[in-house]
C-alpha positions as CSV (number, residue, x, y, z in Angstrom):
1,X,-49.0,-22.9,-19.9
2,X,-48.3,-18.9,-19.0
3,X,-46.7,-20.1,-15.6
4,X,-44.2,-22.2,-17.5
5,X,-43.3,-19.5,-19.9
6,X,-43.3,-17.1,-17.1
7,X,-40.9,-19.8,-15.4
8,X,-38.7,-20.1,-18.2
9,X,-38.5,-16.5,-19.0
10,X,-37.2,-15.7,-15.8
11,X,-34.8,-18.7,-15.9
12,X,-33.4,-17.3,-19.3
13,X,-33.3,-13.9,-17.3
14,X,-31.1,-14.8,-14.9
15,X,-28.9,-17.1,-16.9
16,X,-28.6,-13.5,-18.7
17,X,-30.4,-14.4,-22.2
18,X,-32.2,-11.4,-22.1
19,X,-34.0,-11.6,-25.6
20,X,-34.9,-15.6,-25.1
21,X,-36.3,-14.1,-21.7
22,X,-38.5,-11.1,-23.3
23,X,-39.7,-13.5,-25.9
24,X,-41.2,-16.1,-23.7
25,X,-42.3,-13.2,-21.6
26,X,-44.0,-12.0,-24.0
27,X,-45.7,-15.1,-25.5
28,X,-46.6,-15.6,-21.5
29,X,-48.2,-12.0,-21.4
30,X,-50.3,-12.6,-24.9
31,X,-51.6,-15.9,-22.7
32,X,-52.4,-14.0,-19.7
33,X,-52.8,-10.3,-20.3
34,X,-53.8,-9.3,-17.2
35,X,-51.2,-11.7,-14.9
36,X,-48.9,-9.0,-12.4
37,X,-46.4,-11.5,-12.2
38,X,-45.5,-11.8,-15.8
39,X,-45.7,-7.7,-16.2
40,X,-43.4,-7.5,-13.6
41,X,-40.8,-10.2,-15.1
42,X,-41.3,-8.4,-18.7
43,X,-40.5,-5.4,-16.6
44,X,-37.3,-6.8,-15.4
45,X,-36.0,-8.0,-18.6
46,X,-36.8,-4.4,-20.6
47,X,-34.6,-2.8,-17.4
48,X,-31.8,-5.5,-18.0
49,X,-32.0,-4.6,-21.5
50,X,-31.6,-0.8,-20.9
51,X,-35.0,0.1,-21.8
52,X,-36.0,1.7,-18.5
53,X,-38.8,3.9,-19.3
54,X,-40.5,0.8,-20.8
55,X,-39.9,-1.2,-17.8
56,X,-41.3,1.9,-15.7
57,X,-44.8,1.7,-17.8
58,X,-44.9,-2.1,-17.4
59,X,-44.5,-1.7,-13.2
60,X,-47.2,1.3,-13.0
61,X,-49.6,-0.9,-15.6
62,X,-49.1,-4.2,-12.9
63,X,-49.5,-2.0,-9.6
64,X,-52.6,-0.5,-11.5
65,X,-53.9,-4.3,-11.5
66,X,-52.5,-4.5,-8.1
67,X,-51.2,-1.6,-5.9
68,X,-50.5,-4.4,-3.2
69,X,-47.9,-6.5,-5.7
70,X,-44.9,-6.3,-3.4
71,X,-42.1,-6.9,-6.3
72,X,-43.2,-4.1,-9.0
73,X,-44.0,-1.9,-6.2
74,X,-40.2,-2.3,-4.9
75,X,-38.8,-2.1,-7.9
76,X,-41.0,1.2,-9.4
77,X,-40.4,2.7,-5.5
78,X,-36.1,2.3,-6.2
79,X,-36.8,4.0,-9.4
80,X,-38.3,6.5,-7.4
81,X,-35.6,6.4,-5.1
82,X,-33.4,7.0,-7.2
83,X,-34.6,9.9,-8.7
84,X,-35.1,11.6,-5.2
85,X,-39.1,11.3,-5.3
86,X,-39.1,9.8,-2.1
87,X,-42.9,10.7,-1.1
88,X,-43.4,8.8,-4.4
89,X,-42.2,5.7,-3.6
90,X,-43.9,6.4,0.0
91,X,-47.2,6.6,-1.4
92,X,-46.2,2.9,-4.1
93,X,-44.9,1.0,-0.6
94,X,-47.8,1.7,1.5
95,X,-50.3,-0.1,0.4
96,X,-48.1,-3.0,-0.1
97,X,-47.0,-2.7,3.4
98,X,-50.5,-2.8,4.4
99,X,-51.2,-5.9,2.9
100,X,-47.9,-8.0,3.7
101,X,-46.4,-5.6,6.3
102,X,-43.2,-8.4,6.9
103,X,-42.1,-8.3,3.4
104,X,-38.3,-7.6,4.0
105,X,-38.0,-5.9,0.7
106,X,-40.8,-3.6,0.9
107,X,-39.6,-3.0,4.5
108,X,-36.2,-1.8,3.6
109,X,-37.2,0.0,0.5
110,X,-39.6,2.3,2.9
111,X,-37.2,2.6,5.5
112,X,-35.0,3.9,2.7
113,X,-37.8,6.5,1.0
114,X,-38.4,7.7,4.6
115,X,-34.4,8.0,5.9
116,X,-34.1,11.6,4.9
117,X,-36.9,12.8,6.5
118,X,-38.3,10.7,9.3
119,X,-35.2,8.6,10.6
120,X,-37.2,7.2,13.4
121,X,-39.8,6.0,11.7
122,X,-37.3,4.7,9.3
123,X,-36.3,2.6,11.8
124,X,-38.6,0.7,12.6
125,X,-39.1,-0.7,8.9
126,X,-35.5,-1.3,9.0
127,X,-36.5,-3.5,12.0
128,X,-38.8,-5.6,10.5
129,X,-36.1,-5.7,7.2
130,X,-33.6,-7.7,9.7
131,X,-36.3,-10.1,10.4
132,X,-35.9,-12.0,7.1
133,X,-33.8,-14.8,6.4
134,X,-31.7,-13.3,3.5
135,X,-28.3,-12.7,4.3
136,X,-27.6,-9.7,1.6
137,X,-30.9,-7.8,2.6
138,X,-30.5,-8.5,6.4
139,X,-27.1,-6.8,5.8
140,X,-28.9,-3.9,4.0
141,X,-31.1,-3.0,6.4
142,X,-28.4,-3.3,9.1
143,X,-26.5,-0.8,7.6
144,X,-28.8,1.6,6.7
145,X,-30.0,0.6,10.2
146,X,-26.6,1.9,12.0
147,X,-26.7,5.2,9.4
148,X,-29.8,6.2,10.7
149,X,-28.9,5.8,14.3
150,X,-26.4,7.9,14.2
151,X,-29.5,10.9,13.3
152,X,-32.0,9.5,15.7
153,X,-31.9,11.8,18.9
């Protein structure tokens, strides 16, 4: 019963219901407490909503269940990201990498936390980020791809 409120939560998320979406999120969490996946969804509805440093505490509360969780780790590292903590969102990614080291997302969101500083070794997560099959990533990391080219000796 969680999955399907979980299921319909995120449905209701992306038709943009936000409030049907954090109440069966909600209901979904009181059914399974512990579940990553339906922290992370509540997550993304509180953000949608404009309630940011909620959605913050509910990513850090499902990578302390599971540091290897690629989608809260992503989205807690962009948060990072954007607040120029780059070593931050280093330390969230690696052991995500570790564990799934082909996830295009995780890929490109390290290649982006490391750009500043190591460009070559930016690179080669950009790499693996071009391996995937989505066109609007693939075109992320090819571009941030060609940027760091251009400060690679």
């Amino acid at each position: 019963m969680g999955s399907d409120l979980y299921r319909q939560g995120i449905d209701q998320l992306n038709a943009g219901n936000t409030a049907e979406a954090q109440r069966l999120l909600e209901e979904a969490r009181k059914q399974a407490p512990d579940s990553v996946e339906v922290l992370h969804g509540l997550a993304l509805v509180l953000d949608a909503k404009g309630e940011r440093a909620a959605s913050v505490a509910l990513l850090k509360e499902a990578l302390q269940r599971d540091p290897t969780a690629p989608g809260p780790a992503c989205d807690l590292a962009m948060f990072h990201l954007e607040h120029e903590e780059d070593e931050q969102a280093v330390r969230i990614l690696t052991p995500v990498l570790a564990a799934s080291p082909d996830h295009p997302q995780a890929n490109l969101a390290m290649a982006m936390a490391l750009a500043k500083t190591e460009a070559v070794r930016a690179r080669t997560f950009t790499a693996r980020a071009m391996k995937t099959a989505d066109e609007e990533a693939r075109a992320q990391a090819e571009e941030l791809d060609k940027v760091l080219a251009k400060h690679v000796a």
